[in-house]
N, CA, C and O atoms as CSV, one atom per row, in Angstrom:
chain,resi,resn,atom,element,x,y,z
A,1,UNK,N,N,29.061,85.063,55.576
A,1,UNK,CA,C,29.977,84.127,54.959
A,1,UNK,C,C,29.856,84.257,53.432
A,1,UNK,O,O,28.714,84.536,53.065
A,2,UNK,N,N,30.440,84.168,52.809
A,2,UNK,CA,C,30.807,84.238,51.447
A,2,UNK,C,C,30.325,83.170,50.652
A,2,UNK,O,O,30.897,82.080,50.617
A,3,UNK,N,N,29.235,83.449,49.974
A,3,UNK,CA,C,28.814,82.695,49.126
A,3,UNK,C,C,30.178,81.754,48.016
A,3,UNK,O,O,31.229,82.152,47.513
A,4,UNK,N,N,29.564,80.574,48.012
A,4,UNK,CA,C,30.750,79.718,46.866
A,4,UNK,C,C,30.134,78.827,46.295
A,4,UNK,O,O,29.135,78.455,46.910
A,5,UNK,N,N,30.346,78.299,45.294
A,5,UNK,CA,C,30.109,77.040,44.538
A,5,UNK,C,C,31.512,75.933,44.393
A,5,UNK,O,O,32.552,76.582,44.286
A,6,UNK,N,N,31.696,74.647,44.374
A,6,UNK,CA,C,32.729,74.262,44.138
A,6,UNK,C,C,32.279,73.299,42.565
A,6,UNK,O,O,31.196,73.376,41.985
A,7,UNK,N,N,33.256,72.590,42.231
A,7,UNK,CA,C,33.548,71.943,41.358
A,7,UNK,C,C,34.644,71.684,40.856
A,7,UNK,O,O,35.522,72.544,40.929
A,8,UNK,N,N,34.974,70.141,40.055
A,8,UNK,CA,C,35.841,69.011,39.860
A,8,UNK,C,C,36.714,70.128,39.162
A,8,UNK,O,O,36.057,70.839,38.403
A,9,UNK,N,N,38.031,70.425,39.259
A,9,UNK,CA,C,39.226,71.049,38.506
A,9,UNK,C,C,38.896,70.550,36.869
A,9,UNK,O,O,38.285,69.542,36.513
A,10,UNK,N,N,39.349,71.323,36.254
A,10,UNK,CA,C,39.025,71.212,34.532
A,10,UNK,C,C,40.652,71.728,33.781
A,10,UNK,O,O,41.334,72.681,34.156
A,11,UNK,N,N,40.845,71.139,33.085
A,11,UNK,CA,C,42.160,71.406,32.125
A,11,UNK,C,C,42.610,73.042,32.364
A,11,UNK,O,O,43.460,73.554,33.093
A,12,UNK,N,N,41.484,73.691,31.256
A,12,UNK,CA,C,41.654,75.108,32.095
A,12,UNK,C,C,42.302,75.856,33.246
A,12,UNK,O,O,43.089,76.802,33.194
A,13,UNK,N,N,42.072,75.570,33.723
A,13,UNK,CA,C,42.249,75.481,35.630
A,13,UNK,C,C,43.934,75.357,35.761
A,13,UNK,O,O,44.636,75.997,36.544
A,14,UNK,N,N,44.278,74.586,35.003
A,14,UNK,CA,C,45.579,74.197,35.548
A,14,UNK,C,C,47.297,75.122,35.000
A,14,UNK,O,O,48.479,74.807,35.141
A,15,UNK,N,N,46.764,76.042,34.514
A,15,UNK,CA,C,47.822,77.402,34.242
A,15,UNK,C,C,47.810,77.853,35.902
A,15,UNK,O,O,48.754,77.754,36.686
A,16,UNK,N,N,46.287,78.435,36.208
A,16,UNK,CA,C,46.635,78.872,36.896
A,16,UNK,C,C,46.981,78.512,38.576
A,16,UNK,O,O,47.338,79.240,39.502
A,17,UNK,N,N,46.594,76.524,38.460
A,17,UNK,CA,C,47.023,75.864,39.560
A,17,UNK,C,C,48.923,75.940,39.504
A,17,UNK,O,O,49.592,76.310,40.469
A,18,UNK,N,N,49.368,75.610,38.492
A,18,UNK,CA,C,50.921,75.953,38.672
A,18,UNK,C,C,51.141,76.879,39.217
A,18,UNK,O,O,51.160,76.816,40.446
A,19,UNK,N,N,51.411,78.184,38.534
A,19,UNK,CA,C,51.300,79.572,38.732
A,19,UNK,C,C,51.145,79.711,40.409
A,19,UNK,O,O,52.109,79.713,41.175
A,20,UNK,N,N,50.020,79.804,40.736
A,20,UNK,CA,C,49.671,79.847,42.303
A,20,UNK,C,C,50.842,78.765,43.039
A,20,UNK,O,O,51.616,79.118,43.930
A,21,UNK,N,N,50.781,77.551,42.519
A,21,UNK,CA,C,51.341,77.055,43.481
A,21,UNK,C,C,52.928,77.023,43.809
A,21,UNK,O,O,53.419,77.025,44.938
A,22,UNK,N,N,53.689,76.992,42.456
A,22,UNK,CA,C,54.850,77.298,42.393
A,22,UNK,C,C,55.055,78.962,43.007
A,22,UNK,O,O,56.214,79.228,43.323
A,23,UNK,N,N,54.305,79.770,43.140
A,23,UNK,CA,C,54.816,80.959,43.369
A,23,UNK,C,C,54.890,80.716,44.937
A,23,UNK,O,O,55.961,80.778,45.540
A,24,UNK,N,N,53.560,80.407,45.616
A,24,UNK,CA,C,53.483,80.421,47.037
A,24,UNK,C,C,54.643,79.444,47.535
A,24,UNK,O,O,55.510,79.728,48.361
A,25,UNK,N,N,54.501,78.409,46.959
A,25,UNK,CA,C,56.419,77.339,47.907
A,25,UNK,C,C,57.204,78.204,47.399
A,25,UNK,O,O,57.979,78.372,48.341
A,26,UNK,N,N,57.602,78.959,46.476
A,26,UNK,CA,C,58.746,79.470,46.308
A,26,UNK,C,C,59.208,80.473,47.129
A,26,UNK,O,O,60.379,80.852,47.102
A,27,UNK,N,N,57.929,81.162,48.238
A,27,UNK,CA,C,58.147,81.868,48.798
A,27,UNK,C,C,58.520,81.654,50.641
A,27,UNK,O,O,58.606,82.409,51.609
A,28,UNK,N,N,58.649,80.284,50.408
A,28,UNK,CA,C,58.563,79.774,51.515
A,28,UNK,C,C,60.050,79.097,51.777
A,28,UNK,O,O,60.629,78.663,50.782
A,29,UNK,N,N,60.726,78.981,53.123
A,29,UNK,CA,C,62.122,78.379,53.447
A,29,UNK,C,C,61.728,77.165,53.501
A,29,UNK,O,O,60.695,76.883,54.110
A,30,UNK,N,N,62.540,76.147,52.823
A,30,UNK,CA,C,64.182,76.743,52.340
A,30,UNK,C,C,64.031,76.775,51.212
A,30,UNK,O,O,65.055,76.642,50.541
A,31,UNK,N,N,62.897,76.936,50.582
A,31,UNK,CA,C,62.661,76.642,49.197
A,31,UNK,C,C,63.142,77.807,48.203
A,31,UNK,O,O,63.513,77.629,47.043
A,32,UNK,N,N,63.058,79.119,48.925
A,32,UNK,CA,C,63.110,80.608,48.404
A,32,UNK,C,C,64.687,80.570,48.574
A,32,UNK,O,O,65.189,81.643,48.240
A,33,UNK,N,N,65.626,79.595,49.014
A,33,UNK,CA,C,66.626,79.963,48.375
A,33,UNK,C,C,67.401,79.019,47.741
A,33,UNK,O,O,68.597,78.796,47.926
A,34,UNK,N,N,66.527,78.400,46.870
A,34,UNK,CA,C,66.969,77.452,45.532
A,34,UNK,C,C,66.958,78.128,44.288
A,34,UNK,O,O,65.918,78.746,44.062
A,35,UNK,N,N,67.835,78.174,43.428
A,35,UNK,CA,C,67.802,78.546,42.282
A,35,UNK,C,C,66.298,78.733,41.619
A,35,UNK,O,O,65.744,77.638,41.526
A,36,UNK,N,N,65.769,79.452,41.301
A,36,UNK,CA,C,64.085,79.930,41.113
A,36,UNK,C,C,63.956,79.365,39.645
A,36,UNK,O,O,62.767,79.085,39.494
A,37,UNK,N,N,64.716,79.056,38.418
A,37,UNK,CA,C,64.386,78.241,37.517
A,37,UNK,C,C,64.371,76.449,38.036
A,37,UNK,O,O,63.370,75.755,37.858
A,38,UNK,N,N,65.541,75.955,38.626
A,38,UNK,CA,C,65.551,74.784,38.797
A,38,UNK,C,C,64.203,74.146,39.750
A,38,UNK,O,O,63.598,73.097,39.530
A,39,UNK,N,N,63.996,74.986,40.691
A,39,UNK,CA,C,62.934,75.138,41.492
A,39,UNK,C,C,61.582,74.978,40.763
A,39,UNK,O,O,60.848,74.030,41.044
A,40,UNK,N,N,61.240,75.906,39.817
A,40,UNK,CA,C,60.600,76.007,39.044
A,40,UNK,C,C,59.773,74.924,38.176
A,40,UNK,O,O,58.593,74.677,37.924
A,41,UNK,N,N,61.228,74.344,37.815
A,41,UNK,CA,C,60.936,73.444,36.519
A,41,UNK,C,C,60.118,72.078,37.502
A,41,UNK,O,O,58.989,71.588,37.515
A,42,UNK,N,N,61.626,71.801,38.379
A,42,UNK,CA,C,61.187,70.665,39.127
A,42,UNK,C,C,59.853,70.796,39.957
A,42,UNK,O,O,59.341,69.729,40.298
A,43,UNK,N,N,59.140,72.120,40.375
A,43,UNK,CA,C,57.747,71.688,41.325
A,43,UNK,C,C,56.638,71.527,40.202
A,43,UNK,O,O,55.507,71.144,40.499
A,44,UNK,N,N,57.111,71.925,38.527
A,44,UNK,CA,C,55.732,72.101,37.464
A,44,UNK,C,C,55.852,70.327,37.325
A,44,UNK,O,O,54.842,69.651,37.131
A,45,UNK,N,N,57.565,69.568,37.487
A,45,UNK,CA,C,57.243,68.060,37.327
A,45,UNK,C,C,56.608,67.700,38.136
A,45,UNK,O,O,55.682,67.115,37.575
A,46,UNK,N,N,56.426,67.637,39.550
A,46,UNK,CA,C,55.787,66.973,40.266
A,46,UNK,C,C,54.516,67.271,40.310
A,46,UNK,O,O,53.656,66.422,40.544
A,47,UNK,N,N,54.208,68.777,40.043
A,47,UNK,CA,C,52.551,68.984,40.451
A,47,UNK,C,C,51.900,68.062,39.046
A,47,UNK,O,O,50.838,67.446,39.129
A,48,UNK,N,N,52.857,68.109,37.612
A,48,UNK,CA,C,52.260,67.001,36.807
A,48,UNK,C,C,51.761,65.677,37.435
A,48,UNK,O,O,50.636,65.208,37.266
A,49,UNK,N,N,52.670,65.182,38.121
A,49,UNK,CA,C,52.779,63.684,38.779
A,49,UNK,C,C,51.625,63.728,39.583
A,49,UNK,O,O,50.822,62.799,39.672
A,50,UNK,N,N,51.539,64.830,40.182
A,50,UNK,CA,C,50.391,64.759,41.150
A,50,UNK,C,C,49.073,64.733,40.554
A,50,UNK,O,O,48.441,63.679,40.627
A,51,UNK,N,N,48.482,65.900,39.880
A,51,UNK,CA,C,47.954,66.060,38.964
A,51,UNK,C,C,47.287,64.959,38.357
A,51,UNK,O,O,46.100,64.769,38.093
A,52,UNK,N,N,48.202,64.350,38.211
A,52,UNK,CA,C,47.740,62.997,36.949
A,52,UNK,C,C,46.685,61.802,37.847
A,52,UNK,O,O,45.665,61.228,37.467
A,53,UNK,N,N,47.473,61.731,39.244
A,53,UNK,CA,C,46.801,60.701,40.029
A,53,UNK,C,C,45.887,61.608,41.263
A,53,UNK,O,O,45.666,61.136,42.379
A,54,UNK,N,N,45.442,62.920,40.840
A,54,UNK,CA,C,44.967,63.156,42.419
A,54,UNK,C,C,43.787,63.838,41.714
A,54,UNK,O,O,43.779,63.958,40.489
A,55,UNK,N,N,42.542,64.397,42.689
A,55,UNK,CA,C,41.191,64.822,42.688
A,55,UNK,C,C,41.671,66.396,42.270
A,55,UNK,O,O,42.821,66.386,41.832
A,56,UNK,N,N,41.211,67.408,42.296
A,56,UNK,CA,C,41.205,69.091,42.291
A,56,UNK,C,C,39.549,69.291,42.464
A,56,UNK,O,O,38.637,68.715,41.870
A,57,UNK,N,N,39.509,70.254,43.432
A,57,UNK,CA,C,37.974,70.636,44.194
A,57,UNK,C,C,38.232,72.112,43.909
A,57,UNK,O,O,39.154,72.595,44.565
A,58,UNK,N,N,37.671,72.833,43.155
A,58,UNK,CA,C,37.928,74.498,42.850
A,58,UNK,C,C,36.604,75.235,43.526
A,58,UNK,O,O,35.523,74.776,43.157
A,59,UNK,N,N,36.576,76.236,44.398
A,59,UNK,CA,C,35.882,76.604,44.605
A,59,UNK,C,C,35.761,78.201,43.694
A,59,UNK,O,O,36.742,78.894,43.422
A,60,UNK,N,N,34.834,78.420,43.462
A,60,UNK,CA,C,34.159,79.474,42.509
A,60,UNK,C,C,33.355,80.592,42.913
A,60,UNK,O,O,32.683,80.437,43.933
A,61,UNK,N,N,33.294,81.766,42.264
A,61,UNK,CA,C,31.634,82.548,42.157
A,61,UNK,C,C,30.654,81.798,41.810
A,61,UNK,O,O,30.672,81.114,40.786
A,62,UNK,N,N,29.384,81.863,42.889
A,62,UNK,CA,C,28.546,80.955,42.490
A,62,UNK,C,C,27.576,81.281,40.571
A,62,UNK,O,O,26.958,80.594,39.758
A,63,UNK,N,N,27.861,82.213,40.662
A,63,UNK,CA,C,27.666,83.222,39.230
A,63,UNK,C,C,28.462,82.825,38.095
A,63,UNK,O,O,27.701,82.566,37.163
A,64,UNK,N,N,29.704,82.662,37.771
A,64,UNK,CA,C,30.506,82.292,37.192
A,64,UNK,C,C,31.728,81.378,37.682
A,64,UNK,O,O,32.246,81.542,38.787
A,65,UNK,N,N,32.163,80.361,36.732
A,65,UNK,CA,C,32.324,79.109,37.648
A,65,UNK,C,C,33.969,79.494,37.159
A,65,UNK,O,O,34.861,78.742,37.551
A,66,UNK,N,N,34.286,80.577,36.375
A,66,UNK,CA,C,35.558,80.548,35.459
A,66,UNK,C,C,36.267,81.690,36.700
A,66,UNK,O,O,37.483,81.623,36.878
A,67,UNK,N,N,35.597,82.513,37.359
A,67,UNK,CA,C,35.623,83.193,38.995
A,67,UNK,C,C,36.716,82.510,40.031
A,67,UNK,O,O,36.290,82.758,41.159
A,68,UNK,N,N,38.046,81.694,40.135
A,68,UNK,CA,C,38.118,80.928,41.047
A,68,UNK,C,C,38.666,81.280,42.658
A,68,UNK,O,O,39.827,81.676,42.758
A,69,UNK,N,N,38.147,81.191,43.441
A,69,UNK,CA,C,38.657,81.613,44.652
A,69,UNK,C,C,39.551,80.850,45.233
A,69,UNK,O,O,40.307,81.256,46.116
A,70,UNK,N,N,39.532,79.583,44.740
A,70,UNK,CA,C,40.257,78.632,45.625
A,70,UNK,C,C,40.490,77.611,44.821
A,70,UNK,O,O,39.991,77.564,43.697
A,71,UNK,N,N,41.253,76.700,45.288
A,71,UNK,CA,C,41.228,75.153,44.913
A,71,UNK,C,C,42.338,74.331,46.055
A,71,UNK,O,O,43.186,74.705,46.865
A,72,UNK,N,N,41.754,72.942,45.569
A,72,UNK,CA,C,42.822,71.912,46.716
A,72,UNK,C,C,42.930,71.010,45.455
A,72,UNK,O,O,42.292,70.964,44.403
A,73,UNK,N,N,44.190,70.171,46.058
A,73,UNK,CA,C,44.238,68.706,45.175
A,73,UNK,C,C,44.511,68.155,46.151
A,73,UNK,O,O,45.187,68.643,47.056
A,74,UNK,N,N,43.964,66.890,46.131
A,74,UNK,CA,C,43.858,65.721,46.975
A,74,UNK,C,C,43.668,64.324,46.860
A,74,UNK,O,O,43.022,63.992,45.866
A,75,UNK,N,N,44.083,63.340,47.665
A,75,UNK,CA,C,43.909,62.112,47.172
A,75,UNK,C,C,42.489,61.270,48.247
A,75,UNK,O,O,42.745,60.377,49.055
A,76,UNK,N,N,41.429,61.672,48.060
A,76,UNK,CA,C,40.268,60.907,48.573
A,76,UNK,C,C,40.159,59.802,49.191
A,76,UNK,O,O,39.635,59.554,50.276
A,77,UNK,N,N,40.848,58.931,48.211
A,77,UNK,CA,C,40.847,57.303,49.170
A,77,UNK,C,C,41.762,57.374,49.928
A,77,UNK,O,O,41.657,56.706,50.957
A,78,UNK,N,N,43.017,58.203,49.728
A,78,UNK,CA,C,43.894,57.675,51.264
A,78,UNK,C,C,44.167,59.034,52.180
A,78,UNK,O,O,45.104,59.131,52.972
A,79,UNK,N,N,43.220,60.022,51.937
A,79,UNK,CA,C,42.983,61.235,52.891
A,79,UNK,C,C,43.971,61.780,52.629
A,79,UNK,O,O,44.156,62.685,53.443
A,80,UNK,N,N,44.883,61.708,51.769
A,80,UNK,CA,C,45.677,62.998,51.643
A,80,UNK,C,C,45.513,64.211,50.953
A,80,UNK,O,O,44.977,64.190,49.845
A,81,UNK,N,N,45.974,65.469,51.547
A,81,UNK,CA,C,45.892,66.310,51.088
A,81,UNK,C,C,47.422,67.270,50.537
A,81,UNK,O,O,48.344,67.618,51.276
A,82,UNK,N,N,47.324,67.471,49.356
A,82,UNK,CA,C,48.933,67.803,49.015
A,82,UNK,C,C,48.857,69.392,48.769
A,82,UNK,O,O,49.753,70.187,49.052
A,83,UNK,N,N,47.588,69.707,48.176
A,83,UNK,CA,C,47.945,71.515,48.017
A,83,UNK,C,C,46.376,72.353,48.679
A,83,UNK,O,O,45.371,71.652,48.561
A,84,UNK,N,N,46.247,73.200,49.074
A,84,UNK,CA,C,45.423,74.227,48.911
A,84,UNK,C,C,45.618,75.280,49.149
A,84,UNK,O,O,46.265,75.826,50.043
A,85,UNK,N,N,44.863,75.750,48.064
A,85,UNK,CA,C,45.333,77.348,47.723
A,85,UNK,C,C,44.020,77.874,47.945
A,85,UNK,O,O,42.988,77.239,47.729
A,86,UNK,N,N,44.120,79.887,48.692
A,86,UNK,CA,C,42.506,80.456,48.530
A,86,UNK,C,C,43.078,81.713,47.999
A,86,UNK,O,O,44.216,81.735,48.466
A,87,UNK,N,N,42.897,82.820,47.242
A,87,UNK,CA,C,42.999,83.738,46.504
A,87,UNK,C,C,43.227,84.980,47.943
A,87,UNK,O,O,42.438,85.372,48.803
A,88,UNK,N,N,44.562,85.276,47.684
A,88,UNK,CA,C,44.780,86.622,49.113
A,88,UNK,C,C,43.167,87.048,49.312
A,88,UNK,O,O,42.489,86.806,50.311
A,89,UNK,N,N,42.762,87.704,48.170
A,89,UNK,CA,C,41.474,88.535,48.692
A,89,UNK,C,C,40.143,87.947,49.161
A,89,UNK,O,O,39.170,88.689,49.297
A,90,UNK,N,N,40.053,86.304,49.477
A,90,UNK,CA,C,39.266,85.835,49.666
A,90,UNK,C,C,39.794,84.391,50.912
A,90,UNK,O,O,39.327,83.263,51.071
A,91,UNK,N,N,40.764,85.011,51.486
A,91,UNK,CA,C,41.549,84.518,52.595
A,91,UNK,C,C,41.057,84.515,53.854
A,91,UNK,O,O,41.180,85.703,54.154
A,92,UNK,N,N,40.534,83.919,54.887
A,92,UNK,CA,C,39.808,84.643,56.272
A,92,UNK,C,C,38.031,84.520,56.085
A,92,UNK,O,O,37.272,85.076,56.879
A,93,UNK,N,N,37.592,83.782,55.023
A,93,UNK,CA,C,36.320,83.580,54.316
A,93,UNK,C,C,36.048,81.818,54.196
A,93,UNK,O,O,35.478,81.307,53.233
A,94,UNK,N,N,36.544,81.102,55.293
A,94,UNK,CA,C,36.417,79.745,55.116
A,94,UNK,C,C,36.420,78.680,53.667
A,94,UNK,O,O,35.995,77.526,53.623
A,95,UNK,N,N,36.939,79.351,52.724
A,95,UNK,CA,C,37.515,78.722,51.623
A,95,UNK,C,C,38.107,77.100,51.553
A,95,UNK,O,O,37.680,75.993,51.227
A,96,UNK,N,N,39.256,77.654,52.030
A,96,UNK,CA,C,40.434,76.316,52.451
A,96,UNK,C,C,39.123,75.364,53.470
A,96,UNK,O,O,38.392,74.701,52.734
A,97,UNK,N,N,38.884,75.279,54.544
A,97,UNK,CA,C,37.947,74.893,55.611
A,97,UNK,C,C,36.487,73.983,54.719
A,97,UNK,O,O,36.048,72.863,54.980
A,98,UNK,N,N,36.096,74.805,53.817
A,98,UNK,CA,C,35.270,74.138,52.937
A,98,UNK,C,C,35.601,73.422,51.478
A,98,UNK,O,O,34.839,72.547,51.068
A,99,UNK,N,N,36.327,73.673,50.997
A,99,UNK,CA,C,37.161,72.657,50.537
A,99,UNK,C,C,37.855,71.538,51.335
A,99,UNK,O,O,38.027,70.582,50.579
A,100,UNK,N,N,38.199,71.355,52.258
A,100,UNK,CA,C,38.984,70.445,52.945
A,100,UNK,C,C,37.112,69.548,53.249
A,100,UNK,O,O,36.555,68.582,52.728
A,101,UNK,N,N,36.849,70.221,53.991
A,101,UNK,CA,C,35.144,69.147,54.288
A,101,UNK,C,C,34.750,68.759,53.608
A,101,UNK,O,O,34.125,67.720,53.818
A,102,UNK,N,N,34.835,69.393,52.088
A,102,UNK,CA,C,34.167,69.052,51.301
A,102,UNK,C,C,34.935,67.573,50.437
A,102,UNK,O,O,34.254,66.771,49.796
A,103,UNK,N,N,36.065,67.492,50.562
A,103,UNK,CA,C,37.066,66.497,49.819
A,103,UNK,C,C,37.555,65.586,50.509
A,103,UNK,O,O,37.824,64.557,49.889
A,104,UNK,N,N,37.748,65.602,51.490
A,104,UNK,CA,C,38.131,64.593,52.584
A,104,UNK,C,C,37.474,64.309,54.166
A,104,UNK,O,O,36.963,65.034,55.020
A,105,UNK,N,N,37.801,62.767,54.050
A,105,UNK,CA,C,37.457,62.637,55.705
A,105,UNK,C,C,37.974,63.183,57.036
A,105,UNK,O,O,38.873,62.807,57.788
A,106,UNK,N,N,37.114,64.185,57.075
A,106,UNK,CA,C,37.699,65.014,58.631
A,106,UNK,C,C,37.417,64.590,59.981
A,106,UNK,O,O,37.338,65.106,61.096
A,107,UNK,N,N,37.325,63.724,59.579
A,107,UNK,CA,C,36.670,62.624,60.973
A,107,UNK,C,C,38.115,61.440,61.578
A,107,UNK,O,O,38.206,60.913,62.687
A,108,UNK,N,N,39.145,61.313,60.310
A,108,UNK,CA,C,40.465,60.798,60.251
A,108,UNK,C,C,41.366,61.585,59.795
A,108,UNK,O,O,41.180,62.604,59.131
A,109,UNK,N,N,42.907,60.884,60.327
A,109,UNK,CA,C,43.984,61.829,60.355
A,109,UNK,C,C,43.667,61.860,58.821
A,109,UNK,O,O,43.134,61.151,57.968
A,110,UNK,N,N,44.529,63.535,58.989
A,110,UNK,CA,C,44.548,64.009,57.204
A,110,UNK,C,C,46.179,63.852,56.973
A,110,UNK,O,O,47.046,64.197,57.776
A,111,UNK,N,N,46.398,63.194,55.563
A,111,UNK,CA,C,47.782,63.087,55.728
A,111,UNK,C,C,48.027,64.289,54.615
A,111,UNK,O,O,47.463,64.353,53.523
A,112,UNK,N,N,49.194,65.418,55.249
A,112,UNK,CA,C,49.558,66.352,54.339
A,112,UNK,C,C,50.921,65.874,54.031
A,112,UNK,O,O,51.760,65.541,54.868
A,113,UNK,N,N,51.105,65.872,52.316
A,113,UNK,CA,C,52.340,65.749,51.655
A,113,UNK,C,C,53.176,66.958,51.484
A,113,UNK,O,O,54.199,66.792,50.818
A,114,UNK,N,N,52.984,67.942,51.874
A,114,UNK,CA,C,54.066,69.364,51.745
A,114,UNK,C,C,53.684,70.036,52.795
A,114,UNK,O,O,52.584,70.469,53.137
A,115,UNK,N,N,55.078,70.087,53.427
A,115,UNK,CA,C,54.773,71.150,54.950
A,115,UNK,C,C,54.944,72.751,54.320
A,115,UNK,O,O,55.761,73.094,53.466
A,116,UNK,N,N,53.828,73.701,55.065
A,116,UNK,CA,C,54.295,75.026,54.715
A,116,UNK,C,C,53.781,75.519,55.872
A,116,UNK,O,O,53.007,74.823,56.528
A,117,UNK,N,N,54.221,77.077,56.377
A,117,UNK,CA,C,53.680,77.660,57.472
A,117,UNK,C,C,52.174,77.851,57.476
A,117,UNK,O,O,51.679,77.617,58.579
A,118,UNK,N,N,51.434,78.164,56.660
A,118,UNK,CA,C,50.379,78.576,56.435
A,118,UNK,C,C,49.426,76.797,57.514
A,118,UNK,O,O,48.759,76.675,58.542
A,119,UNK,N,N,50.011,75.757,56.335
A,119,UNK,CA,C,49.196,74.472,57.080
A,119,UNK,C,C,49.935,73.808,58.190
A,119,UNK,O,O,49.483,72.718,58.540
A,120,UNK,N,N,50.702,74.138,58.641
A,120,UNK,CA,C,51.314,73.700,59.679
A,120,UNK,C,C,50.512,74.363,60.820
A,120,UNK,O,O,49.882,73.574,61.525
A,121,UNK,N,N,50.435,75.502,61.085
A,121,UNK,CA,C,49.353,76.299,62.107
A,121,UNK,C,C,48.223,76.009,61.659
A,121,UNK,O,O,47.516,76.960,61.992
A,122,UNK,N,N,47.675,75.359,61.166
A,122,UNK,CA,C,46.202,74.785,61.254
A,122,UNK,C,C,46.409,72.860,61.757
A,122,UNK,O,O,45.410,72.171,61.967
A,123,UNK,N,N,47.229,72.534,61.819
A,123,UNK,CA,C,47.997,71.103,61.719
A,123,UNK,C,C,46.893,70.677,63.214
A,123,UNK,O,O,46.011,69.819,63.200
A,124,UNK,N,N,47.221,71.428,64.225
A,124,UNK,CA,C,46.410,70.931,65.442
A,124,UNK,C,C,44.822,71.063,65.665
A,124,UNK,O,O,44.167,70.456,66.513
A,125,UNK,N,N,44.193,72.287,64.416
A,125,UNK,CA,C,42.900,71.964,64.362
A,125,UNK,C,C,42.289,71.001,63.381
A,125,UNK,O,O,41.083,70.771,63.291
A,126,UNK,N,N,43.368,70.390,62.560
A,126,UNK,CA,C,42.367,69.243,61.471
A,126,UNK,C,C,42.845,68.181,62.001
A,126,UNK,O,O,42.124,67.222,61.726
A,127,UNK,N,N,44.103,67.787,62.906
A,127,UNK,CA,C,44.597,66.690,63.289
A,127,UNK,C,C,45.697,66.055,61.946
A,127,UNK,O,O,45.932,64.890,61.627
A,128,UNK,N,N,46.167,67.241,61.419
A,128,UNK,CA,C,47.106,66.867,60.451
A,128,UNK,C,C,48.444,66.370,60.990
A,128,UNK,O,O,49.188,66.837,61.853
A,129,UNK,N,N,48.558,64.881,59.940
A,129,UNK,CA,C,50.066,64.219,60.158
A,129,UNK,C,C,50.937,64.572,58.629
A,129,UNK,O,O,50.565,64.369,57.473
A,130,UNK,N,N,51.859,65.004,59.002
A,130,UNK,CA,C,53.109,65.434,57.886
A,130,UNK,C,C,53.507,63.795,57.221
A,130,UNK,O,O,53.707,62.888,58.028
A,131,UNK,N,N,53.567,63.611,56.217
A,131,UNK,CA,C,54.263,62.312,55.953
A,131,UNK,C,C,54.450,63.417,53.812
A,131,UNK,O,O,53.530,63.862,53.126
A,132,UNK,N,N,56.338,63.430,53.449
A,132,UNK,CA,C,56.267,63.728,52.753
A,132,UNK,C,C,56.736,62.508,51.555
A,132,UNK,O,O,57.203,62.829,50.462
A,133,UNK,N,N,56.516,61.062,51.991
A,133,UNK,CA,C,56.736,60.238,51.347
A,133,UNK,C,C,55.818,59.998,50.456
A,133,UNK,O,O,55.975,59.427,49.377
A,134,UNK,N,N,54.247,60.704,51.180
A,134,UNK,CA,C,53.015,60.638,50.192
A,134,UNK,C,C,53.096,61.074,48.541
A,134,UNK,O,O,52.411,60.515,47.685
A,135,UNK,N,N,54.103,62.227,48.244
A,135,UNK,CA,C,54.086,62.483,47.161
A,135,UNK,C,C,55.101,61.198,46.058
A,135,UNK,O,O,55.404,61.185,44.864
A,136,UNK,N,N,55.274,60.561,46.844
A,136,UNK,CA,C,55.890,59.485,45.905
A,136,UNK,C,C,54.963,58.196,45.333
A,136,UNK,O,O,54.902,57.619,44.248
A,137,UNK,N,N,54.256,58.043,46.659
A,137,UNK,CA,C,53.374,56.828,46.816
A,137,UNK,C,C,52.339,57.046,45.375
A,137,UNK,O,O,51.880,58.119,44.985
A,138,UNK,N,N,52.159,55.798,44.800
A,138,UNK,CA,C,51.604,55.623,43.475
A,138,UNK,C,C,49.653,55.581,43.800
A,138,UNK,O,O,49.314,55.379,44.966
A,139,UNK,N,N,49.014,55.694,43.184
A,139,UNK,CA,C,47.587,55.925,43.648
A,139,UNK,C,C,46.761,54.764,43.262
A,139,UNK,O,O,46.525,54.155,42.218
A,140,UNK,N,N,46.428,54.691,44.448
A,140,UNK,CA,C,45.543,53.214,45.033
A,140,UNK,C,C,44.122,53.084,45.156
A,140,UNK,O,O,43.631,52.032,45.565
């Protein structure tokens, strides 16, 4: 298993949390066939919104912490989980799996705010419920 370190998301961090994340929904239906600026602009507003009120858990080289393999953002007190991302080349290495244990209660439903194929086929092993009203809901 692949050695990791995690730690709290840092300013830094967040070029390349857009970046990753806007690229991967963009590649996803029906999203990939929205205008790719309007698309654009509008997922960098919301991941702000999110951003502002939610946790980020980055997992790292345990060697260098600037290394990132992964990251999630999430909301702790009410178990939601809205993004995680693991680096293609470090995909199939329990990344996502340890970030998720590591940030939330896996013992209760996990509520995911953005459906994509990737977490939808894991949906029946974490006991994930879809609710995309979460990304509106103000943080409690």
């Amino acid at each position: 298993m692949l050695e990791i370190k995690t730690r709290p998301g840092r300013k830094l961090d967040e070029d390349f949390i857009y970046s990753s994340w806007i690229h991967c929904l963009g590649n996803v239906r029906p999203y990939c066939s929205l205008d790719k600026n309007w698309f654009s602009s509008a997922q960098h507003s919301l991941i702000d919104h999110l951003l502002d009120r939610s946790h980020v858990l980055v997992a790292h080289d345990p060697e260098d912490d600037n290394q990132i393999y992964g990251y999630l953002v999430c909301e702790p007190k009410k178990n939601v989980l809205h993004w995680v991302y693991v680096k293609q080349l470090f995909r199939r290495a329990d990344i996502g799996t340890r970030l998720i244990n590591q940030a939330l209660n896996t013992n209760a439903d996990i509520i995911v705010s953005i459906r994509t194929p990737t977490i939808t086929s894991l949906s029946e092993k974490w006991g994930l419920t879809f609710h995309t009203h979460a990304l509106c809901e103000s943080h409690v």
